[in-house]
C-alpha positions, 0 to 999 in steps of 0.5 A: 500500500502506498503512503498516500493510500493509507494517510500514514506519517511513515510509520504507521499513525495518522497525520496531524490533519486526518486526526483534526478532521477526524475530531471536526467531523465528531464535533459536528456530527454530535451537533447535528445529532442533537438538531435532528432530535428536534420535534420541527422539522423545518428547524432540525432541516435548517439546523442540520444543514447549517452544521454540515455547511460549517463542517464543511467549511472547517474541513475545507480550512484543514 
């Protein structure tokens, strides 16, 4: 397997981004989480899409 296949440093752990992208994506998707438990489906929709919109953006940052 080649090192850019496995997000490897060399030696076997991931590197600093994929570890921050990891904890982003865990941040949000708790968020998201709490949102769609929201009995208003108009606002869990509106609150759902604006955190992955936000990840996104984060992501997009790393």
């Amino acid at each position: 397997m080649s090192k850019s296949a496995d997000h490897s440093d060399g030696e076997g752990w991931p590197s600093e981004r994929e570890v921050e992208a990891r904890r982003v994506v865990h941040e949000y998707s708790m968020w998201a989480m709490a949102a769609g438990m929201l009995p208003l489906a108009a606002v869990d929709l509106a609150l759902v899409g604006a955190a992955q919109l936000r990840m996104l953006a984060r992501l997009s940052a790393l």
